[in-house]
Kinemage of the C-alpha trace (Angstrom):
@kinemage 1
@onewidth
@group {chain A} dominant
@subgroup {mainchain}
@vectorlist {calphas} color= white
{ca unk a 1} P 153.662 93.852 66.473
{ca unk a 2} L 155.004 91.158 65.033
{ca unk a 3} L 156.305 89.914 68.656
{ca unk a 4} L 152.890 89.200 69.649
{ca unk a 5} L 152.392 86.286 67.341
{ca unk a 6} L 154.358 83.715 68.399
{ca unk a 7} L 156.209 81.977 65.128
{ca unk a 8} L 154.414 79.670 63.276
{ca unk a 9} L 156.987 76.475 63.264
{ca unk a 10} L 157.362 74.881 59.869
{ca unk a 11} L 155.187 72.640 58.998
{ca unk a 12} L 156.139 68.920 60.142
{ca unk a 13} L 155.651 65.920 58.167
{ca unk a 14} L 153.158 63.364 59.953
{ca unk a 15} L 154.897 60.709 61.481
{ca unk a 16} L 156.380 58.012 59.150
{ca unk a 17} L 153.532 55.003 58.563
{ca unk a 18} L 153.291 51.965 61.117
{ca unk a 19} L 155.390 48.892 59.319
{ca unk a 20} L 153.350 47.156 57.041
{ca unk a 21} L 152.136 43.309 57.761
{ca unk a 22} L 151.549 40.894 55.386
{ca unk a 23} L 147.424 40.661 55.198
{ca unk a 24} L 145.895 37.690 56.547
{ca unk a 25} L 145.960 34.844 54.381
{ca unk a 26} L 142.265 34.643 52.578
{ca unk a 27} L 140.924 30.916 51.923
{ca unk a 28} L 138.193 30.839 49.492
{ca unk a 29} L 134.965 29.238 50.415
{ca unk a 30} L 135.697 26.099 49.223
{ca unk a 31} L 132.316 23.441 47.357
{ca unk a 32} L 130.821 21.586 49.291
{ca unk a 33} L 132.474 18.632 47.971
{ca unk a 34} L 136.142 19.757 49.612
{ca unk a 35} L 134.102 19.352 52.991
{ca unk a 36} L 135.628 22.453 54.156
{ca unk a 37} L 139.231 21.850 53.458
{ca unk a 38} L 141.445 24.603 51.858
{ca unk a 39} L 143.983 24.412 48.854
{ca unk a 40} L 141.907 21.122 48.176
{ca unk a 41} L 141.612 21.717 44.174
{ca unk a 42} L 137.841 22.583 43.371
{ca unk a 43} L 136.799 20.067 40.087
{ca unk a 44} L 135.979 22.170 37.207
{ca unk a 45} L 132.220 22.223 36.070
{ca unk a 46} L 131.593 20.745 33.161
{ca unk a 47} L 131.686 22.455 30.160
{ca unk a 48} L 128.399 22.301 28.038
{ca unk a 49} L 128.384 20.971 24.705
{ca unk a 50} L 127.259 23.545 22.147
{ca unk a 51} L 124.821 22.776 19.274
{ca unk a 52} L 125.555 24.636 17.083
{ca unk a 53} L 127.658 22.409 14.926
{ca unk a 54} L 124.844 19.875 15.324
{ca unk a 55} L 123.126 22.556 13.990
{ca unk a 56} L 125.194 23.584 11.143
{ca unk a 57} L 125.394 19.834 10.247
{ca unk a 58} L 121.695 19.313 10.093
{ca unk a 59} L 121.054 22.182 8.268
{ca unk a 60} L 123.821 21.154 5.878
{ca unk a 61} L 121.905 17.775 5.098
{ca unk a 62} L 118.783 19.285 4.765
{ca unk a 63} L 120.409 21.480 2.450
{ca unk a 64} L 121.906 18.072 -0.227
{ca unk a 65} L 118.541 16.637 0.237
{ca unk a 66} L 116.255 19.586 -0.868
{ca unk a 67} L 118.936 19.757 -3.725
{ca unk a 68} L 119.021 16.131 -4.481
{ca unk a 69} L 115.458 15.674 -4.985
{ca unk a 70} L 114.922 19.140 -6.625
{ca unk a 71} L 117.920 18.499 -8.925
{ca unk a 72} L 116.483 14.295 -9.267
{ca unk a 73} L 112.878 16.346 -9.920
{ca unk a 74} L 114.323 19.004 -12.615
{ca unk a 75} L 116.004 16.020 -14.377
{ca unk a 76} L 112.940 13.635 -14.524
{ca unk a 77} L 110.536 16.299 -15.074
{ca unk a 78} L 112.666 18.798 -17.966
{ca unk a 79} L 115.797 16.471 -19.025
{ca unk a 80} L 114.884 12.861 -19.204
{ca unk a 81} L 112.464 12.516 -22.178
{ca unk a 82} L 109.030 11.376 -20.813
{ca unk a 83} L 108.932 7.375 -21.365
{ca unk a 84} L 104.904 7.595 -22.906
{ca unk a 85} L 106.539 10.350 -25.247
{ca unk a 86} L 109.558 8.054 -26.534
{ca unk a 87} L 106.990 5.329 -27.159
{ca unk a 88} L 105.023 7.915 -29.553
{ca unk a 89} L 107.518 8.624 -31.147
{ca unk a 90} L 109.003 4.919 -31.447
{ca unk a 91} L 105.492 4.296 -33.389
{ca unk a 92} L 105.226 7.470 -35.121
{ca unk a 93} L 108.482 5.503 -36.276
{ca unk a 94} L 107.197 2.178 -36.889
{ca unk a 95} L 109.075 0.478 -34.425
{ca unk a 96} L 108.287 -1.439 -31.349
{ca unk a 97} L 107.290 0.732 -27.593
{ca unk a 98} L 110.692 0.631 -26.946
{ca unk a 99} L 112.219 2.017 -29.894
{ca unk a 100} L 113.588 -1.297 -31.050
{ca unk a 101} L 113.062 -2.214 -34.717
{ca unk a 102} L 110.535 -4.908 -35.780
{ca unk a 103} L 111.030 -8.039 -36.149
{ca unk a 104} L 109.107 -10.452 -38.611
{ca unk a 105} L 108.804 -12.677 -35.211
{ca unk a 106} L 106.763 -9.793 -33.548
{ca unk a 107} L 103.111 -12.013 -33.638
{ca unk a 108} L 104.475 -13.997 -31.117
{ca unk a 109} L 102.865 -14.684 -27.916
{ca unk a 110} L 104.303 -12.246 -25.304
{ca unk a 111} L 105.285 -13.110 -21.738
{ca unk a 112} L 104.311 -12.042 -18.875
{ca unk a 113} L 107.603 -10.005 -18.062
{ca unk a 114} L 107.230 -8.587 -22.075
{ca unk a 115} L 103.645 -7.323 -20.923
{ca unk a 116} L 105.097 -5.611 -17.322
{ca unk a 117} L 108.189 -3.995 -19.156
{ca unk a 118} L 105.163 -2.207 -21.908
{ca unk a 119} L 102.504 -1.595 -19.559
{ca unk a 120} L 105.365 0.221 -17.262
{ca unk a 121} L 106.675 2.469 -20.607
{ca unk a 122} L 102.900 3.911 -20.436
{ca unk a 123} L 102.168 4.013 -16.692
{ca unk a 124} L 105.532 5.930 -16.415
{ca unk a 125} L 104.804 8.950 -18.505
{ca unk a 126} L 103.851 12.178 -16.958
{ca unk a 127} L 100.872 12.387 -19.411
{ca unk a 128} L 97.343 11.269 -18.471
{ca unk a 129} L 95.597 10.525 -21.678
{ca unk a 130} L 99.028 8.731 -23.041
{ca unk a 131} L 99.403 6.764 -19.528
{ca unk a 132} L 95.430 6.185 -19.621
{ca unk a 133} L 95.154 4.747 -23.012
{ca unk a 134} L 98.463 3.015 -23.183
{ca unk a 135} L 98.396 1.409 -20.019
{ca unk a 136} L 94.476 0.425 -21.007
{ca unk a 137} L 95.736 -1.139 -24.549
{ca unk a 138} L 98.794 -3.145 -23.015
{ca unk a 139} L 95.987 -4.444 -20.478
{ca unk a 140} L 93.221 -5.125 -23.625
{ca unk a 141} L 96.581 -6.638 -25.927
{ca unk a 142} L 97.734 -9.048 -22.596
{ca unk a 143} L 93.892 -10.643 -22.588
{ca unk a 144} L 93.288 -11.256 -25.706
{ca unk a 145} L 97.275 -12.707 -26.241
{ca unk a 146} L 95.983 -15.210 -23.039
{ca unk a 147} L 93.170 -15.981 -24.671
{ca unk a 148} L 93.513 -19.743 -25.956
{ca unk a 149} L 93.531 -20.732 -29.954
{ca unk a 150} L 89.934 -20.582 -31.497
{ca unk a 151} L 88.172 -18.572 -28.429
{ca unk a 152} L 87.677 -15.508 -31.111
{ca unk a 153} L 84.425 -14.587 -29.732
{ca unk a 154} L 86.044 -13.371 -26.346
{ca unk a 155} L 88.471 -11.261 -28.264
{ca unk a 156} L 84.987 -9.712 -30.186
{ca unk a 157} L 83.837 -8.880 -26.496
{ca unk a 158} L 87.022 -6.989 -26.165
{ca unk a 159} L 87.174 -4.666 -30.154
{ca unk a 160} L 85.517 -1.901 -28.023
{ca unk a 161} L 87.391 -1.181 -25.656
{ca unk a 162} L 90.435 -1.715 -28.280
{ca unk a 163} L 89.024 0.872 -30.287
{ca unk a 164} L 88.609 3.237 -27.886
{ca unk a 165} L 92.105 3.216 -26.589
{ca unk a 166} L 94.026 2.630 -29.971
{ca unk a 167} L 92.000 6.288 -30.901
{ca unk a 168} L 92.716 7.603 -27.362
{ca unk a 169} L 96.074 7.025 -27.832
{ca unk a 170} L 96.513 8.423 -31.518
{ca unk a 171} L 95.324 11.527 -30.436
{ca unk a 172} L 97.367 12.052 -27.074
{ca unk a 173} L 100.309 11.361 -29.396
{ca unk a 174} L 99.037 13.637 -32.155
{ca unk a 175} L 98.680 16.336 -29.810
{ca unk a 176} L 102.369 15.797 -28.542
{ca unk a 177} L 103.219 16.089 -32.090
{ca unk a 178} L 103.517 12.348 -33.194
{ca unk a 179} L 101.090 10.808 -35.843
{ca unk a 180} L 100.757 6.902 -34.853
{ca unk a 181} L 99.345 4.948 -37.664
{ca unk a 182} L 98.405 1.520 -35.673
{ca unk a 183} L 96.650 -1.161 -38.036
């Protein structure tokens, strides 16, 4: 039986591949600004500029300023002895505002400049009742020093007001911890 079947023939391989040719050539689609024509070079879009080292930078400054004022802040407010304060303590002393000694020339008429360097210790101090009544005093002790010789009744006008702020000022020093004997 084995006549019947004709013979299977061995298996062929297909036929060898057609010969390969080179692909067409592929231009890209080329910008509008090449008006069509290939291998032109196409420009290069610009790069954007980043911000973040704009950023960084700004954030950097902002950074020395907040620590520039707070540091300017802690040094005025805790370090730097409070200028009403000093002048307390410069009479607790028995010397002049500014912590210079006493002179036997002291009854002299003061100048204007004198009166805005001692009305400035006072205004500067972080302390209301020593900035109110030394400011107030400087501002009583400039009038009357303006005052011309022999007009004692306008200085009279003006015991008052002295009294009040040469007490005022006692006790804001007192309660700072500096007795201030003014006579």
């Amino acid at each position: 039986m084995t006549d019947q079947y004709p013979q299977q023939q061995a298996a062929q391989p297909y036929p060898q591949a057609p010969p390969a040719y080179p692909a067409p050539q592929q231009w890209p689609n080329p910008p509008a600004d090449t008006h069509g024509h290939p291998g032109q070079e196409t420009p290069t879009p610009p790069v954007k500029p980043s911000h973040t080292p704009l950023i960084v930078a700004g954030a950097a400054v902002i950074a020395v300023l907040i620590i520039g004022v707070g540091g300017w802040a802690a040094y005025d407010r805790f370090i730097k002895e409070d200028s009403g304060i000093a002048a307390c303590r410069a009479m607790a002393e028995d010397k002049n505002i500014d912590g210079s000694a006493k002179t036997s020339g002291d009854d002299d008429k003061m100048t204007e400049a004198e009166y805005r360097e001692a009305r400035k210790i006072f205004e500067d101090s972080r302390y209301d009742k020593i900035r109110e009544h030394g400011t107030a005093l400087m501002d009583i002790a400039w009038q009357v020093d303006q005052m011309p010789d022999g007009e004692n009744g306008g200085a009279l006008a003006l015991l008052g007001p002295m009294g009040t702020h040469v007490s005022g000022l006692q006790t804001a020093c007192a309660d700072e911890g500096y007795i201030v004997k003014m006579g």
